[in-house]
Backbone as JSON, one array per atom type, in Angstrom:
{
  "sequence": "XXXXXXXXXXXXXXXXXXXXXXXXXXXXXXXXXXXXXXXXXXXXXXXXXXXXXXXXXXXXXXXXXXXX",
  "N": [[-4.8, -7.96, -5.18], [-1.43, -6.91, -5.53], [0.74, -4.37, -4.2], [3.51, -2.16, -4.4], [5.01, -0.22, -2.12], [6.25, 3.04, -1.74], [7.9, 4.19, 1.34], [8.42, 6.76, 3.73], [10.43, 6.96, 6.79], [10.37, 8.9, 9.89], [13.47, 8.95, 10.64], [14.19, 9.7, 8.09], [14.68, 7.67, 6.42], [14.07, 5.32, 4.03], [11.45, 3.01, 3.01], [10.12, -0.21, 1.56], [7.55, -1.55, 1.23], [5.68, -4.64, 0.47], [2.3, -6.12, -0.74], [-0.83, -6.25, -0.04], [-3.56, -4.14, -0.19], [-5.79, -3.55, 2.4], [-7.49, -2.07, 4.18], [-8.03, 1.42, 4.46], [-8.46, 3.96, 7.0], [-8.59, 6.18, 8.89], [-6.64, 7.75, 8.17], [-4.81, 6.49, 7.42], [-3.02, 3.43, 5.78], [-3.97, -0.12, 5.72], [-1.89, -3.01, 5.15], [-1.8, -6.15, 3.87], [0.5, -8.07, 3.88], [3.14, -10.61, 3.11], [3.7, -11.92, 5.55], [1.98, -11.7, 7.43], [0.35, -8.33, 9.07], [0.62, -4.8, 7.78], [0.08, -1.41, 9.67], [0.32, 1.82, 8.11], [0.98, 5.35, 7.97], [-0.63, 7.3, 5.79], [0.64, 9.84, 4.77], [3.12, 9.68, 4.91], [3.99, 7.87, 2.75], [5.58, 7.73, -0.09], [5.62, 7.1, -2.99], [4.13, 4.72, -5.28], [3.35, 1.39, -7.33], [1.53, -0.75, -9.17], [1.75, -4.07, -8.63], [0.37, -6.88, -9.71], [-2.18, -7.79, -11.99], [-5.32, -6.51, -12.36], [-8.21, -8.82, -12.61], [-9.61, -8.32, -14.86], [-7.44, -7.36, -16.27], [-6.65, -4.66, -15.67], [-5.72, -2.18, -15.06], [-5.05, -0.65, -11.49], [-5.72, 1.73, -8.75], [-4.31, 2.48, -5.73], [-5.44, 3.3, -3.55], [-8.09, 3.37, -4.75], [-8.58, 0.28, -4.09], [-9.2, -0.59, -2.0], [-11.41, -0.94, 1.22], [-13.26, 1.52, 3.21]],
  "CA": [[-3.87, -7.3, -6.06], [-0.22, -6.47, -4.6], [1.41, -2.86, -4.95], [4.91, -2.22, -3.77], [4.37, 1.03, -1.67], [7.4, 3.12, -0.97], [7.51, 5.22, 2.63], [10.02, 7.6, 4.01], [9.82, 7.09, 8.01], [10.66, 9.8, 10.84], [14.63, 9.43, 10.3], [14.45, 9.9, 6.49], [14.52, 6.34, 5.76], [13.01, 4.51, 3.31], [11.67, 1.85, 3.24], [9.3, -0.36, 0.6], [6.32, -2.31, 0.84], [4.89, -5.19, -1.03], [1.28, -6.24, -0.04], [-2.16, -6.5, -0.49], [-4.03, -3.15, 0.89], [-7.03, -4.4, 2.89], [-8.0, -0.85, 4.72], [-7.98, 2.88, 4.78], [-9.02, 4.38, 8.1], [-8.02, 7.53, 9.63], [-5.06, 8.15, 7.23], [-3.67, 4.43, 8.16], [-3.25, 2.31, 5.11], [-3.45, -1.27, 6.07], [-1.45, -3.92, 4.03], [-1.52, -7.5, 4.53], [2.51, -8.46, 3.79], [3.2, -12.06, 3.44], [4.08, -12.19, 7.33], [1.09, -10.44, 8.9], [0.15, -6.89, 8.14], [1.22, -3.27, 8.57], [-0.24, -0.09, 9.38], [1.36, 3.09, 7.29], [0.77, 6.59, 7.74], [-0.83, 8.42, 4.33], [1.51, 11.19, 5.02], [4.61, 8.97, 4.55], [4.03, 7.23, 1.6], [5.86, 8.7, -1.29], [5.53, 6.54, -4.3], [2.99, 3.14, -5.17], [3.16, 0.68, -8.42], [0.99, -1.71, -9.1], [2.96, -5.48, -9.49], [-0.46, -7.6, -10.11], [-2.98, -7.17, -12.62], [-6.48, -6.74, -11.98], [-8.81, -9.73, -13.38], [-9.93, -7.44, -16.34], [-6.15, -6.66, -16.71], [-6.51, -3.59, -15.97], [-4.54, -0.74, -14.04], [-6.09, -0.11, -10.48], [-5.53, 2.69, -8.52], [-4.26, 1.89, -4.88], [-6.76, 3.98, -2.59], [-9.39, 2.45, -4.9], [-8.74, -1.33, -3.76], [-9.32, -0.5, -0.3], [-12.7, -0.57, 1.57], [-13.76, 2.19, 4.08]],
  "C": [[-2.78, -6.66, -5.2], [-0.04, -5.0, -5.5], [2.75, -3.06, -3.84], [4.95, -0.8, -3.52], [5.8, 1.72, -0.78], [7.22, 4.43, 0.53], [8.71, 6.2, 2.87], [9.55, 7.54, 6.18], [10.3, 8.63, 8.95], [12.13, 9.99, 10.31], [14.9, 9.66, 9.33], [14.57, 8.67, 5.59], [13.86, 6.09, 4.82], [13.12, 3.6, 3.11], [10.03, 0.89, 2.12], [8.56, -1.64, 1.31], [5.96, -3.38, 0.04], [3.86, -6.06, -0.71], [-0.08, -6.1, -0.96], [-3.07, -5.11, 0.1], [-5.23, -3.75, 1.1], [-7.53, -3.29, 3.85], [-7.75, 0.26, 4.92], [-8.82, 3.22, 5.79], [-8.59, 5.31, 8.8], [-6.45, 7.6, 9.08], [-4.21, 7.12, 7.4], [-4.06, 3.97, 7.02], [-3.0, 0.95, 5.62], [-3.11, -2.29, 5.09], [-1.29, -5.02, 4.41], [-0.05, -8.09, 3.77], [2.01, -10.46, 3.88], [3.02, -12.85, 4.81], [2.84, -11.89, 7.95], [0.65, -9.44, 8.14], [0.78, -5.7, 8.65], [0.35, -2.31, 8.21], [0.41, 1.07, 8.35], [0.21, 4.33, 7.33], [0.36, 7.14, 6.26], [0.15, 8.92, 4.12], [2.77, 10.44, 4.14], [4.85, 8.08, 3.36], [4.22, 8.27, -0.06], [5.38, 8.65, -2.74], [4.56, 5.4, -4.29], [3.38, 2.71, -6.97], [2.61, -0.69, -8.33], [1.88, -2.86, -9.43], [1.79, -6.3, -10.06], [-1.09, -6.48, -10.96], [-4.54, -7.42, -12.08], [-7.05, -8.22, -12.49], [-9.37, -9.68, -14.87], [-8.88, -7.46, -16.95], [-5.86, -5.01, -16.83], [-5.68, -2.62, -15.07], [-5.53, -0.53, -12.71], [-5.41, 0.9, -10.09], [-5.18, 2.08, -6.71], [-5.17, 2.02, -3.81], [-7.65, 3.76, -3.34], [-9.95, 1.12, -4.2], [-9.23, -1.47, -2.14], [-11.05, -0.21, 0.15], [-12.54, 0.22, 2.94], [-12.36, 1.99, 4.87]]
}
């Protein structure tokens, strides 16, 4: 299930996301991106919306989809 996850970095930037999350681990979300994947800071992540639907159709939650 993709979410489109927006960040704000060090210079005030922002900058958006759109991915698969595949791990939470010491405040690091990891997202697998079309290309590869990316780390992201907790901290820095402002906003999240789900774009897929579950298989139920239902609404997930983004720090649900994630294991350990």
């Amino acid at each position: 299930m993709r979410f489109a996850i927006d960040t704000v970095d060090d210079a005030g930037a922002d900058r958006i996301y759109i991915g698969t999350p595949i791990r939470l681990r010491d405040h690091r979300l990891t997202l697998r991106l079309r290309d590869g994947e990316v780390s992201i800071d907790t901290s820095k992540i402002i906003d999240w919306f789900q774009i897929d639907r579950s298989t139920t159709r239902e609404r997930a939650d983004l720090f649900d989809c994630v294991s350990g």
